[in-house]
Every structure is written in structure tokens, then in C-alpha cells.
N, C-alpha and C positions, 0 to 999 in steps of 0.2 A: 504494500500500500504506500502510496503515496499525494503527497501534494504540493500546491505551486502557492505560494505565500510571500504577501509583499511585508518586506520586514523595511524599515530607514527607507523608504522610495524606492528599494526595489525589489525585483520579483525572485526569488528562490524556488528551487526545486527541493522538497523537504523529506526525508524518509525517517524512521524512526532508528535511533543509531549513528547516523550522521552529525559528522563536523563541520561548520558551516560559520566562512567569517562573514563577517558585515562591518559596514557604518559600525563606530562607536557607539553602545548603547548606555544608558543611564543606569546605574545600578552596580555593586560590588562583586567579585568574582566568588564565585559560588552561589550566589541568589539566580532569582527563577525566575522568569519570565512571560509571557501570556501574548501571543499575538492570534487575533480576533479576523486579521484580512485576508482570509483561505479565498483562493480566486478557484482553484476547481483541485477537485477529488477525484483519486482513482483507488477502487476498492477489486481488484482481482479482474477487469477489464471493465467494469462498470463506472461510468466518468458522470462527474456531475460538476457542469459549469454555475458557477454565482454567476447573479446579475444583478450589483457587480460583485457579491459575496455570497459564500453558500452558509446559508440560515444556522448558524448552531456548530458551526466546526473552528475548530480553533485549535492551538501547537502549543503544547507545554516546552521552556528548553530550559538549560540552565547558560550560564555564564562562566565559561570555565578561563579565560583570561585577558586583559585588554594589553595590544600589542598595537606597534608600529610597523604596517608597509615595509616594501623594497623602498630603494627611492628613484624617483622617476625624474631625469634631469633634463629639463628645457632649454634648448639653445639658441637664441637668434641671431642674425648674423645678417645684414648689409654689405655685399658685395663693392669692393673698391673704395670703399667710404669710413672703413678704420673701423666702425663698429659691431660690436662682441657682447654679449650680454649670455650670460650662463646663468642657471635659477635652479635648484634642487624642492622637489616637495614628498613629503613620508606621510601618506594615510592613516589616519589613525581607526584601526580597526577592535573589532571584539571578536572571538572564536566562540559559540556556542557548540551545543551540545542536544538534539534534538531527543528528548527524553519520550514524550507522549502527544500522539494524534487523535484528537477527538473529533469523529466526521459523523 
């Protein structure tokens, strides 16, 4: 079983067992979590789409650590004109723990 769940603005594929980073979320590492936006359900090949949410399902996870990204480095560069501009950014992310699927 599985499901597609938007956790921080975006959409995940959720299975029970699963490690799953995201967006930084609010809350301490070992506390538990409640997301309520199941966009659709699959129970053994029977799929059920929300519109835009299916009525009554929701993902237990836990919080197992908040970490920082690779880091991702942007460069611009102006040809023949001397300018160089280099920029580094590190995502701050959270690793969950996808505990329980209530559909």
C-alpha cells in the first residue's frame, strides 16, 4: 500500500517503512507528526483519487533528524566584461520516518 502526500508544498510518494527527506519541518527529533493532504490511495491495485483530498486518510511519521543538503553552487559569469560572481546554498532539510497509513 501506498500513497502520494503533499508534505512542505510538495508531493511525496509514501509507503509504510520508508525514509523520506523534506523541507525542514517544525518540531524536535523524535516527535511525530500528522499530515492530513493524502492526494490519492492505492490499497492492493484499488486507487482512490481526492478531490482534492481523500476524506479520512492521513500519515503518521516520526522525525528522526534535521540535517543540511549537499550544497548546490551558482555561478555567473559575463563574458569579456571581468565579471564573476560565485554563490553556494545548503537546504535545510528533515529525514522522516513513515510509521502509519490510515486510508
Amino acid at each position: 500500500m501506498y500513497v502520494i502526500v503533499e508534505i512542505a508544498g510538495q508531493q511525496f510518494k509514501a509507503e509504510k517503512g520508508r525514509k523520506l527527506y523534506v523541507h525542514r519541518l517544525q518540531g524536535d527529533e523524535g516527535s511525530s507528526v500528522s499530515f492530513d493532504q493524502v492526494l490519492l490511495t492505492d490499497s492492493d491495485g484499488q486507487v482512490k483519487v481526492g478531490t482534492p483530498v481523500v476524506e479520512g486518510a492521513s500519515v503518521k511519521a516520526k522525525i528522526l533528524k534535521h540535517l543540511k543538503d549537499d550544497k548546490v553552487l551558482v555561478f555567473k559569469k559575463k563574458r569579456r566584461k571581468g565579471y564573476q560572481k560565485m554563490n553556494g546554498h545548503r537546504q535545510f532539510l528533515s529525514q522522516i520516518l513513515i510509521e502509519d497509513i490510515i486510508a
